[in-house]
KENUTI-76482 format. One record per residue (C-alpha): residue number from 1; residue in three letters; x, y, z. Coordinates in steps of 0.2 Angstrom, whole numbers. Layout:
  pos  code     px     py     pz
  NUM   Ala      X      Y      Z
...
//
This chain:
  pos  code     px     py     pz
    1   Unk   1056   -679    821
    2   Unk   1060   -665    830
    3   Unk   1070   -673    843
    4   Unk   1082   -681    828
    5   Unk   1083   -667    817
    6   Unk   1099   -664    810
    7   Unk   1098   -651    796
    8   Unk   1116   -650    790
    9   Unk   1117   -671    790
   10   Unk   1101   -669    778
   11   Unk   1112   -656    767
   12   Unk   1126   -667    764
   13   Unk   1116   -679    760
   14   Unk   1105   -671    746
   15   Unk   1116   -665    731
   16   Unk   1103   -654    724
   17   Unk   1097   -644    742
   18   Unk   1116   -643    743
   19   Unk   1118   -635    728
   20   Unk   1103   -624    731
   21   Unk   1109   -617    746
   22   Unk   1127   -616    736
   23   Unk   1118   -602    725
   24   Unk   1110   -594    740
   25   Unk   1127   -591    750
   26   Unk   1135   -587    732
   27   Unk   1125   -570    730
   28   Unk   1115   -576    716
   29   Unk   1099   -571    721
   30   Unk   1105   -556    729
   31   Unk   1117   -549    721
   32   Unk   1113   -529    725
   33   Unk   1109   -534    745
   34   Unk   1115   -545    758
   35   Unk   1106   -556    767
   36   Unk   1109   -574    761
   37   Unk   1119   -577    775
   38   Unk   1105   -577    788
   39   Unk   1095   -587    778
   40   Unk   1107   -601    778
   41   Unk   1111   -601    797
   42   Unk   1092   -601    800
   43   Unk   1091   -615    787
   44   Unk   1106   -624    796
   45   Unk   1098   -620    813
   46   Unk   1094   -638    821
   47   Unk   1080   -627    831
   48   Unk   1069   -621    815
   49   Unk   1053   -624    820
   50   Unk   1047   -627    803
   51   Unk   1062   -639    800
   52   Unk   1063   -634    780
   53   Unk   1074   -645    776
   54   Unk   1067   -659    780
   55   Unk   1054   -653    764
   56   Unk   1066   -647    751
   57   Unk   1060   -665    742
   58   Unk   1041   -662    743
//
């Protein structure tokens, strides 16, 4: 799966990990410190090595 994984295709895809992220880069859950923003580039990142996205469902 690594060779084929396309984090942001599985974003558009999924309303609910959509949304999810939606609240992360919104400030939600951080609204006294930044941040959020490096968690969704690394979350984006075709390189993760854990490839999160791909187990948002499980």
């Amino acid at each position: 799966m690594k060779q084929h994984y396309e984090p942001v295709a599985m974003i558009d895809q999924d309303e609910d990990l959509k949304r999810a992220l939606y609240l992360i880069e919104c400030g939600l859950f951080s609204q006294f410190e930044s941040g959020g923003y490096d968690i969704l580039t690394s979350l984006k990142n075709p390189h993760d090595p854990w490839m999160t996205v791909a187990d948002f469902r499980s």
